[in-house]
mmCIF entry with sequence, helices, sheets and N, C-alpha, C, O atoms, coordinates in Angstrom:
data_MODEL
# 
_entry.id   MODEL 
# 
_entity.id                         1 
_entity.type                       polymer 
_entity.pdbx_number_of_molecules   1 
# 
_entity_poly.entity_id                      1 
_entity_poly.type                           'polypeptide(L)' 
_entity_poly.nstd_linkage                   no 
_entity_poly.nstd_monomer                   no 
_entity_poly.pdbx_seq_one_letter_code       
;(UNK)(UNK)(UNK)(UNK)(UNK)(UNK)(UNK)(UNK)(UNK)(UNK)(UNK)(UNK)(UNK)(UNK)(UNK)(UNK)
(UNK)(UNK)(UNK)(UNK)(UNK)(UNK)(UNK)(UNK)(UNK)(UNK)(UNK)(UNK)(UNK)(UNK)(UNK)(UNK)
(UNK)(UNK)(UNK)(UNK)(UNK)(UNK)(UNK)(UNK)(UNK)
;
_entity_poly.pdbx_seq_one_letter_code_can   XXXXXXXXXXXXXXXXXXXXXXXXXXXXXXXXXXXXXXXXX 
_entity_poly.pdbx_strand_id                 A 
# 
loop_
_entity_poly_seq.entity_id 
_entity_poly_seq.num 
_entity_poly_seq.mon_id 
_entity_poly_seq.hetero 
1 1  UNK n 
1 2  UNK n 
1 3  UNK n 
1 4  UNK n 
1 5  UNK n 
1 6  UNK n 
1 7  UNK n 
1 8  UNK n 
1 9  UNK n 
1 10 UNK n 
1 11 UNK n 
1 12 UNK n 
1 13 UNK n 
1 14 UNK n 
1 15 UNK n 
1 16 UNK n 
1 17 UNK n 
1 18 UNK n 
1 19 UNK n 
1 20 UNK n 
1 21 UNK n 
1 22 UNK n 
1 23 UNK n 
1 24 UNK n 
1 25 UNK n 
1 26 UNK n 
1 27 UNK n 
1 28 UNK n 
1 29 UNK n 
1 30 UNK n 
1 31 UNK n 
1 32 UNK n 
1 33 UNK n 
1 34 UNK n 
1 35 UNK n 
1 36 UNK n 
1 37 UNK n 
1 38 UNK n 
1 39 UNK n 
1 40 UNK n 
1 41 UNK n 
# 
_struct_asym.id          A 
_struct_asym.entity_id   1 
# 
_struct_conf.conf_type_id            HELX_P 
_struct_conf.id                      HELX_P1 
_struct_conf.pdbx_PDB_helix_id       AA1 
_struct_conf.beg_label_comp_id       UNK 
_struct_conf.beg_label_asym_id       A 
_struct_conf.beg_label_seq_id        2 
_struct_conf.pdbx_beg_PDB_ins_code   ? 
_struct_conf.end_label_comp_id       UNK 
_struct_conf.end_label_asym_id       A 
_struct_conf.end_label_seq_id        25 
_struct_conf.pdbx_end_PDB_ins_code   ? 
_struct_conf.beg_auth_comp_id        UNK 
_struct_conf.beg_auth_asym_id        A 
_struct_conf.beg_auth_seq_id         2 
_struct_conf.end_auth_comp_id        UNK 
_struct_conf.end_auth_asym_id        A 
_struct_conf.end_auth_seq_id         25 
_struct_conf.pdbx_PDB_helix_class    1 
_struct_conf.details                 ? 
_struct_conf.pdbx_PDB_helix_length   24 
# 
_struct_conf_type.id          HELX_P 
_struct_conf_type.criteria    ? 
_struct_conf_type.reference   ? 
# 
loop_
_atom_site.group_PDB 
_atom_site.id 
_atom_site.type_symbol 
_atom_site.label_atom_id 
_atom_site.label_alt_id 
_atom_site.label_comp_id 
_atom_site.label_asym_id 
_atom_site.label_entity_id 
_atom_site.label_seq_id 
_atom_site.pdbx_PDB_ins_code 
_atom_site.Cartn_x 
_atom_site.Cartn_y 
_atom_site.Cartn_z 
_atom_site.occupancy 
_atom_site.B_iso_or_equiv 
_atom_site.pdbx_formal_charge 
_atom_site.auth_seq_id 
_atom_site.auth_comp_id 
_atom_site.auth_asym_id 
_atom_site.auth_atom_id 
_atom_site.pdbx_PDB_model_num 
ATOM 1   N N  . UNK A 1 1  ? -11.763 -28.201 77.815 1.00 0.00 ? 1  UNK A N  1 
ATOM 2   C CA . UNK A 1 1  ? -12.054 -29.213 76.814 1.00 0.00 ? 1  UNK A CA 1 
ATOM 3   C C  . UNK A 1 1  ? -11.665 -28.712 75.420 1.00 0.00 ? 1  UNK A C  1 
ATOM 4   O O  . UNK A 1 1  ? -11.198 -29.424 74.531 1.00 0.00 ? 1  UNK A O  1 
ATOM 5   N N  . UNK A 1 2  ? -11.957 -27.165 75.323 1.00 0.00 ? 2  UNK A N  1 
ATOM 6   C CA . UNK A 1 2  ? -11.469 -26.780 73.883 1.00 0.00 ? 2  UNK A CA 1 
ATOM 7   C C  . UNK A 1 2  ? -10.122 -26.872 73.684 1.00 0.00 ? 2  UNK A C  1 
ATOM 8   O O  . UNK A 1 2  ? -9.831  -27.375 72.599 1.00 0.00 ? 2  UNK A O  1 
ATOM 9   N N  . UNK A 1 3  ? -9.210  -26.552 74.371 1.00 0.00 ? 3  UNK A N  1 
ATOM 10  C CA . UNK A 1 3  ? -7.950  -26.277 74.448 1.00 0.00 ? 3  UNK A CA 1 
ATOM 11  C C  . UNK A 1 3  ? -7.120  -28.042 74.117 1.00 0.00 ? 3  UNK A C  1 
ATOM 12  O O  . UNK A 1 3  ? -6.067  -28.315 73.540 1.00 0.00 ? 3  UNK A O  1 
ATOM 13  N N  . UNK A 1 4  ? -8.190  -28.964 74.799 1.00 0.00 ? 4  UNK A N  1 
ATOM 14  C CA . UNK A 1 4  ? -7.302  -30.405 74.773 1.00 0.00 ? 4  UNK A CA 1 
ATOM 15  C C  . UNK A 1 4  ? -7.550  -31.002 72.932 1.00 0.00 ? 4  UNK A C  1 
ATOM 16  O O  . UNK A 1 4  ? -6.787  -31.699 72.264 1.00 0.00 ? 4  UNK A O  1 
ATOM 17  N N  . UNK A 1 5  ? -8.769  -30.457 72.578 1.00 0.00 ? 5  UNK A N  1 
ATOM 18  C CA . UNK A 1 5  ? -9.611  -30.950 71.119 1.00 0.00 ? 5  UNK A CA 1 
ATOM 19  C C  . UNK A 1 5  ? -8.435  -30.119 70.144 1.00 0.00 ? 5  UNK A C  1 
ATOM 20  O O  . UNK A 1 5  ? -8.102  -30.551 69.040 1.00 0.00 ? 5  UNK A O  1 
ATOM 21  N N  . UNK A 1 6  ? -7.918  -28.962 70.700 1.00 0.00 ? 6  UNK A N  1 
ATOM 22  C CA . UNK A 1 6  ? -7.097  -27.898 69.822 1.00 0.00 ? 6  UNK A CA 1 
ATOM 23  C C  . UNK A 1 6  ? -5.865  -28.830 69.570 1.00 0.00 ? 6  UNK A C  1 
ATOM 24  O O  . UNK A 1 6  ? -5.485  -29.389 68.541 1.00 0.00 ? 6  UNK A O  1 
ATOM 25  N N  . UNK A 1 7  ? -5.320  -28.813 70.957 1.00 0.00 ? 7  UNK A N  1 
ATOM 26  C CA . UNK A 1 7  ? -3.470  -29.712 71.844 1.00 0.00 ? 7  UNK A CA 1 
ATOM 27  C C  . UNK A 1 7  ? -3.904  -30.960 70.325 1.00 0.00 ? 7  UNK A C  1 
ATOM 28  O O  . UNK A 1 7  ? -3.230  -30.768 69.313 1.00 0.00 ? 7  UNK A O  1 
ATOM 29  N N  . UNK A 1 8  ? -5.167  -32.339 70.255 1.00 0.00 ? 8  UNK A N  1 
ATOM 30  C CA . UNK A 1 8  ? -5.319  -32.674 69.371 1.00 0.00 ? 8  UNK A CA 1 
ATOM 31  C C  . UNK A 1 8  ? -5.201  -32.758 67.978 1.00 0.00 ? 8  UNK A C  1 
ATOM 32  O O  . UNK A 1 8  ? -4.419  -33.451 67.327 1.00 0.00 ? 8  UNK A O  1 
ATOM 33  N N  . UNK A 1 9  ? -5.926  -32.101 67.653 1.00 0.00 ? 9  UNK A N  1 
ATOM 34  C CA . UNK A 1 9  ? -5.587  -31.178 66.223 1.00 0.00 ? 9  UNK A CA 1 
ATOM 35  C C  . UNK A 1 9  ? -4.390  -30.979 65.547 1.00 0.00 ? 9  UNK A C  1 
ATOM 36  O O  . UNK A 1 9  ? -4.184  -31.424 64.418 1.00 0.00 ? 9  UNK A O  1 
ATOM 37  N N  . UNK A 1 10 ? -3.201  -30.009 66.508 1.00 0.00 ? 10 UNK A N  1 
ATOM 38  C CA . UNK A 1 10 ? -2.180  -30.020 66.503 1.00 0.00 ? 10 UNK A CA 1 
ATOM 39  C C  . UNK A 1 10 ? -1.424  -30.438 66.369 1.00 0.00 ? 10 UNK A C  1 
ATOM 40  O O  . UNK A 1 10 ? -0.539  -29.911 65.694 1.00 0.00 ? 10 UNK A O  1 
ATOM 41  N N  . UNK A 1 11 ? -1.276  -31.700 66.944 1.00 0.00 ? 11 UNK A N  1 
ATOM 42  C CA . UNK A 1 11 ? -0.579  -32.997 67.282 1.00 0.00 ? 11 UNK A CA 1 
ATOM 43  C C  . UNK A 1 11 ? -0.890  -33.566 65.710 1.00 0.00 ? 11 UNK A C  1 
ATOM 44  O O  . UNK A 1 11 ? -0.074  -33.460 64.795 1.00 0.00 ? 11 UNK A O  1 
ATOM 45  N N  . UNK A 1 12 ? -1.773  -33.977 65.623 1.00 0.00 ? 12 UNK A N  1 
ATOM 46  C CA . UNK A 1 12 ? -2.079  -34.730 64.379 1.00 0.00 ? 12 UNK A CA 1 
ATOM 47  C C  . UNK A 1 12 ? -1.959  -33.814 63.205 1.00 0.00 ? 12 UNK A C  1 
ATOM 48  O O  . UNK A 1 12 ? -2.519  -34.369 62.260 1.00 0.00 ? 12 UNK A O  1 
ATOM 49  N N  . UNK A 1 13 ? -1.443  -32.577 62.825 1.00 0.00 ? 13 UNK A N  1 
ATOM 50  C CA . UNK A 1 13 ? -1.063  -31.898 61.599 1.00 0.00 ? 13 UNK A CA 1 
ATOM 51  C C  . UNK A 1 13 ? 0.253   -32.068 61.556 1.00 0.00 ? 13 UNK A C  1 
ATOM 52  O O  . UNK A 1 13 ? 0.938   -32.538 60.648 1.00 0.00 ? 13 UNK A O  1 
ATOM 53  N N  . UNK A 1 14 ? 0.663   -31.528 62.923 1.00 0.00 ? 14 UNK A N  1 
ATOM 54  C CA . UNK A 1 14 ? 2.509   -32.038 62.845 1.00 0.00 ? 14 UNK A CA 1 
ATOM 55  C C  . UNK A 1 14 ? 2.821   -33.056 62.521 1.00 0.00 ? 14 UNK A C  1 
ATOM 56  O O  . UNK A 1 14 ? 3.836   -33.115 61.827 1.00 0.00 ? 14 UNK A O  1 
ATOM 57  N N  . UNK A 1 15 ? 2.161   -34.228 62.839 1.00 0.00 ? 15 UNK A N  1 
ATOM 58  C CA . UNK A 1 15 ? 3.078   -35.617 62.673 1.00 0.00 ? 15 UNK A CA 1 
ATOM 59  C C  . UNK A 1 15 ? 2.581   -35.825 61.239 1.00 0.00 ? 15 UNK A C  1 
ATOM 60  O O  . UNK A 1 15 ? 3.497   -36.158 60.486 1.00 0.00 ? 15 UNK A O  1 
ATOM 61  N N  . UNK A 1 16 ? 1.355   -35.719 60.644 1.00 0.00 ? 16 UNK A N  1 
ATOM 62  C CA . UNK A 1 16 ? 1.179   -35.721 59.229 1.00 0.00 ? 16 UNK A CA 1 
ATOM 63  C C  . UNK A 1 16 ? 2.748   -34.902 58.265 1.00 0.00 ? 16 UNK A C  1 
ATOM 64  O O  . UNK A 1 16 ? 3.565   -35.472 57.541 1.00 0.00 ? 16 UNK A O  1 
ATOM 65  N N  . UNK A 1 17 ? 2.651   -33.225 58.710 1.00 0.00 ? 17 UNK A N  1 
ATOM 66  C CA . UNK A 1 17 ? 3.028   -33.063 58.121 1.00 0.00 ? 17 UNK A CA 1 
ATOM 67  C C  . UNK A 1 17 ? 4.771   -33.107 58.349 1.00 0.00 ? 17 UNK A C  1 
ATOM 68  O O  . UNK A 1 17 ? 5.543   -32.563 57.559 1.00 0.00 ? 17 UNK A O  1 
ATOM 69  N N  . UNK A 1 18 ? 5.182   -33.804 59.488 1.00 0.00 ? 18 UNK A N  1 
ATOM 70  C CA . UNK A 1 18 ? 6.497   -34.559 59.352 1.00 0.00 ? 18 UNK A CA 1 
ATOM 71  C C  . UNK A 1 18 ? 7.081   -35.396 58.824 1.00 0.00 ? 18 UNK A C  1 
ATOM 72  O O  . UNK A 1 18 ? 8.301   -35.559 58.793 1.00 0.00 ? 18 UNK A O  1 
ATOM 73  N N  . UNK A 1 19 ? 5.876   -36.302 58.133 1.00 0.00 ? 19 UNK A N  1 
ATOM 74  C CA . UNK A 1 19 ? 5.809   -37.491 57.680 1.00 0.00 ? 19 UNK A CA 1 
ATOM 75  C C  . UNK A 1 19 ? 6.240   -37.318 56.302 1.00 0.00 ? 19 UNK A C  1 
ATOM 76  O O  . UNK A 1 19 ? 7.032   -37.994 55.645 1.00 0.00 ? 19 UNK A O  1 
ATOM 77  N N  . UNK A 1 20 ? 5.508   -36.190 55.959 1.00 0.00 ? 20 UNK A N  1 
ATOM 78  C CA . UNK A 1 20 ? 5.064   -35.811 54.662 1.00 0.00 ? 20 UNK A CA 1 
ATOM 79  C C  . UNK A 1 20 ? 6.966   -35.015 54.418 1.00 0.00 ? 20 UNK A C  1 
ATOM 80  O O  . UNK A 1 20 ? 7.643   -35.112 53.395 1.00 0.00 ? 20 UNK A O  1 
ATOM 81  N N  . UNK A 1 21 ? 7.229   -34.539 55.286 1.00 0.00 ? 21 UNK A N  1 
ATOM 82  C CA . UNK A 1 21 ? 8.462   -33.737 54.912 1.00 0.00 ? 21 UNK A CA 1 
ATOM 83  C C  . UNK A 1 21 ? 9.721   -34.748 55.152 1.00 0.00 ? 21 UNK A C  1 
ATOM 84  O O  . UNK A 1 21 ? 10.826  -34.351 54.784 1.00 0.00 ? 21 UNK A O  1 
ATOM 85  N N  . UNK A 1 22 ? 9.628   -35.773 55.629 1.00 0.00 ? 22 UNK A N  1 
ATOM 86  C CA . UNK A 1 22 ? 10.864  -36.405 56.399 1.00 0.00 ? 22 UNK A CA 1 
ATOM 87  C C  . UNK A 1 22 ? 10.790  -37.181 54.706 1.00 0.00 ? 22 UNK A C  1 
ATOM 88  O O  . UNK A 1 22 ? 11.681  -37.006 53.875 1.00 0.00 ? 22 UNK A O  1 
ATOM 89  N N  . UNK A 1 23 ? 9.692   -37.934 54.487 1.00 0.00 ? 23 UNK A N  1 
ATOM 90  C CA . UNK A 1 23 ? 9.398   -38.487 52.981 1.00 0.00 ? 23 UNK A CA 1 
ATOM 91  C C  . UNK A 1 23 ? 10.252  -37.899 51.900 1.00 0.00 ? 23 UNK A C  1 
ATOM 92  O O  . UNK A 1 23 ? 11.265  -38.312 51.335 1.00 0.00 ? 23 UNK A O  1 
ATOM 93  N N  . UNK A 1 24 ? 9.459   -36.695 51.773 1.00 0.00 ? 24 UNK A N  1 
ATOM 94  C CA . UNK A 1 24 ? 10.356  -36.006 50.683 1.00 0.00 ? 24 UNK A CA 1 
ATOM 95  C C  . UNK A 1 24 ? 11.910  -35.620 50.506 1.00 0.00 ? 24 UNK A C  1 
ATOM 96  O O  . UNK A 1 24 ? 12.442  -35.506 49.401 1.00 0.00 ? 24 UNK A O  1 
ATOM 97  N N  . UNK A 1 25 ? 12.479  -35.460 51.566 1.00 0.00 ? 25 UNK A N  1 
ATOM 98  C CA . UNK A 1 25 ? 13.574  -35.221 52.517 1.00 0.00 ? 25 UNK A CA 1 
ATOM 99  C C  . UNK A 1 25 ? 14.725  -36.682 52.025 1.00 0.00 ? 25 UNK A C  1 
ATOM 100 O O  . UNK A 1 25 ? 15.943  -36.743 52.193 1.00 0.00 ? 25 UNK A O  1 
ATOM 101 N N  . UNK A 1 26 ? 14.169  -37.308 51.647 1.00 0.00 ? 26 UNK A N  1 
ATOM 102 C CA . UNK A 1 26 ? 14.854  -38.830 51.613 1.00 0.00 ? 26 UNK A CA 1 
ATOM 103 C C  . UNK A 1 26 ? 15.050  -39.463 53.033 1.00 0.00 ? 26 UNK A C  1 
ATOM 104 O O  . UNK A 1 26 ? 16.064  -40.129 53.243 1.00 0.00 ? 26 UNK A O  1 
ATOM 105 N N  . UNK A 1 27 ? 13.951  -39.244 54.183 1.00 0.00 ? 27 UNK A N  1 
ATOM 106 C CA . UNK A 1 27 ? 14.297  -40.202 55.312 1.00 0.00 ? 27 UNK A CA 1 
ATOM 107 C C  . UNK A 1 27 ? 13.693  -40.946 55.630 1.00 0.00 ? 27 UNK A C  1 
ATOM 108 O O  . UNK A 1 27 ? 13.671  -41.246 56.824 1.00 0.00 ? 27 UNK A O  1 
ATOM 109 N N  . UNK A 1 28 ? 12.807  -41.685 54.569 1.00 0.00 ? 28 UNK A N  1 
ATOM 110 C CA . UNK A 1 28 ? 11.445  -42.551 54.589 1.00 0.00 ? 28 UNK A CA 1 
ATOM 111 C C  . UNK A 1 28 ? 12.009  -43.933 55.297 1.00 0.00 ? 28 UNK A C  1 
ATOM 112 O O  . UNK A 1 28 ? 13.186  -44.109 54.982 1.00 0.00 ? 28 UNK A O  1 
ATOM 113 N N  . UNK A 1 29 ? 11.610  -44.721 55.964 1.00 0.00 ? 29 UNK A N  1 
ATOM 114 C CA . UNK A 1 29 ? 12.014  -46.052 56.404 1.00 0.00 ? 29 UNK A CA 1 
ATOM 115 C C  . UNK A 1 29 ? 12.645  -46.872 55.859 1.00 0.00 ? 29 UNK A C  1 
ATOM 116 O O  . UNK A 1 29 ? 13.552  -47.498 56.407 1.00 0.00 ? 29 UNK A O  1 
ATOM 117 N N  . UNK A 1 30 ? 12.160  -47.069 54.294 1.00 0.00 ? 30 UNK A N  1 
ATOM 118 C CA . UNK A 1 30 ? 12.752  -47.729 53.181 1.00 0.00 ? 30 UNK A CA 1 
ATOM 119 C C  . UNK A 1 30 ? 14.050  -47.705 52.957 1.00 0.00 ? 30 UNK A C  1 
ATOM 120 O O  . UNK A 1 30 ? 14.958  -48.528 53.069 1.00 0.00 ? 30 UNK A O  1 
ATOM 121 N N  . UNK A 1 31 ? 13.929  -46.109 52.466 1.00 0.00 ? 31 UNK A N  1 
ATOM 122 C CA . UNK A 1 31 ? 15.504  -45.816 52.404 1.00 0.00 ? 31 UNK A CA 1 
ATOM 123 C C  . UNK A 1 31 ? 16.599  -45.415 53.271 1.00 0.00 ? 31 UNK A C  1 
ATOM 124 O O  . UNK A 1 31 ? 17.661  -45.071 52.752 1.00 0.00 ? 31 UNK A O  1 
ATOM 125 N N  . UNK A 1 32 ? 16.459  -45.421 54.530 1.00 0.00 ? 32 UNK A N  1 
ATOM 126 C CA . UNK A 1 32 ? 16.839  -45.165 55.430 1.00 0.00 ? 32 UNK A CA 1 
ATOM 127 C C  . UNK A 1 32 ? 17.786  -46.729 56.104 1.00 0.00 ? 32 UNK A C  1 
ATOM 128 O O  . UNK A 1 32 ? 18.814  -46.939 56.749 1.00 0.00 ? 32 UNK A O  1 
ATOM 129 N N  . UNK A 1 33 ? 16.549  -47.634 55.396 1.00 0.00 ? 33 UNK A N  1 
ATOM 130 C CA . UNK A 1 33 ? 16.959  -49.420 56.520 1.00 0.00 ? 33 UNK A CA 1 
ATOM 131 C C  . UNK A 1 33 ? 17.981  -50.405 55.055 1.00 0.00 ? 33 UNK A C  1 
ATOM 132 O O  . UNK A 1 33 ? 18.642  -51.418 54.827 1.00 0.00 ? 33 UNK A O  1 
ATOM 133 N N  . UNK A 1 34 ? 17.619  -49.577 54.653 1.00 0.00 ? 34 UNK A N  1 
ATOM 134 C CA . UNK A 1 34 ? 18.242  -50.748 53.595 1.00 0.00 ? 34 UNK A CA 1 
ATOM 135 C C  . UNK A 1 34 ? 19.575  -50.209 52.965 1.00 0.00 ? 34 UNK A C  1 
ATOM 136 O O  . UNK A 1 34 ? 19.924  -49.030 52.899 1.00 0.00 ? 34 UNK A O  1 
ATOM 137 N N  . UNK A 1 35 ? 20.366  -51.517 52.435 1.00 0.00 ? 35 UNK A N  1 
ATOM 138 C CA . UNK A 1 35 ? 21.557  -51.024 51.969 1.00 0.00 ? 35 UNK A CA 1 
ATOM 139 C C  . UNK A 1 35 ? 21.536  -50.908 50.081 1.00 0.00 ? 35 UNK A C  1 
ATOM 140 O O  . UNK A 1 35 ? 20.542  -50.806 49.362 1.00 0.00 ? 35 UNK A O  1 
ATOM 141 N N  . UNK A 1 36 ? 23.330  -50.984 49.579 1.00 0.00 ? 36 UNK A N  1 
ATOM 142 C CA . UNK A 1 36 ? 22.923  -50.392 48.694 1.00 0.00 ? 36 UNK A CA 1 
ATOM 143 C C  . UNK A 1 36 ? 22.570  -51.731 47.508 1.00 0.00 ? 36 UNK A C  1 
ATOM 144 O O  . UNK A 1 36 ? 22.176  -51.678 46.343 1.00 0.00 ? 36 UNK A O  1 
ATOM 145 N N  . UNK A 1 37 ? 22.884  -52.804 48.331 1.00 0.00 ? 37 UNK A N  1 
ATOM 146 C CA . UNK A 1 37 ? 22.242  -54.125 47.809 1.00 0.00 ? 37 UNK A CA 1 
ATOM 147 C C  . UNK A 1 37 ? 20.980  -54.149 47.475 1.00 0.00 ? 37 UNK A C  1 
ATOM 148 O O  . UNK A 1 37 ? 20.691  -54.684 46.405 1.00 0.00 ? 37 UNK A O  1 
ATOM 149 N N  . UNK A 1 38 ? 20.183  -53.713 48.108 1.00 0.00 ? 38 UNK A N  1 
ATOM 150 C CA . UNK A 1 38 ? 18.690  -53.743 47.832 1.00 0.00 ? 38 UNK A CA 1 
ATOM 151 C C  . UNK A 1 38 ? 17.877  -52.980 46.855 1.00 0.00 ? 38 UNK A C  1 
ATOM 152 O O  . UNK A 1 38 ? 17.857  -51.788 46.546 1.00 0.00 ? 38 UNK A O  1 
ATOM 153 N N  . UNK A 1 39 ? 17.217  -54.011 46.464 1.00 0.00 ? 39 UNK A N  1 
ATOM 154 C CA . UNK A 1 39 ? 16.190  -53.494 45.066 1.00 0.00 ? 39 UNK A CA 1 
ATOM 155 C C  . UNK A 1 39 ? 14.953  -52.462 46.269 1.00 0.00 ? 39 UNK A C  1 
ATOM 156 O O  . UNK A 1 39 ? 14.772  -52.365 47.483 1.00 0.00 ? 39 UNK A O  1 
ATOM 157 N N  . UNK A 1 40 ? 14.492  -52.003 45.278 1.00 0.00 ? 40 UNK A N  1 
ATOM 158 C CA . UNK A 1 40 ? 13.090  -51.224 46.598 1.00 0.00 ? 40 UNK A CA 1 
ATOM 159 C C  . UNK A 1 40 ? 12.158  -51.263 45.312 1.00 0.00 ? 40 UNK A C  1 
ATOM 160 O O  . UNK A 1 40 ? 12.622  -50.885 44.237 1.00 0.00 ? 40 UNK A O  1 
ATOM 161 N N  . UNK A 1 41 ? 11.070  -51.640 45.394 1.00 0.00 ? 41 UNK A N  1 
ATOM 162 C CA . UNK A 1 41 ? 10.027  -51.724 43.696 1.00 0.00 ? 41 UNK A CA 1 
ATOM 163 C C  . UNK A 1 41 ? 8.825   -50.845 44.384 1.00 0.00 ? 41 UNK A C  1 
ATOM 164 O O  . UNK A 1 41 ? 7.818   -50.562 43.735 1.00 0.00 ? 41 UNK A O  1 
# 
């Protein structure tokens, strides 16, 4: 049970902090889907 609460834990720091790096990175959804037509506010 400890080991699955840990596997947990884990899981949910990585994808935070992928999120957090892919963001900064310039690969956010926003800028990624849109062209160079588009306003983004």
């Amino acid at each position: 049970m400890k080991a699955m609460y840990l596997a947990f834990a884990a899981t949910i720091v990585l994808a935070v902090l992928a999120n957090i790096a892919l963001d900064r990175a310039g690969f956010s959804t926003e800028e990624v889907t849109s062209g160079p037509a588009v306003r983004l506010d």
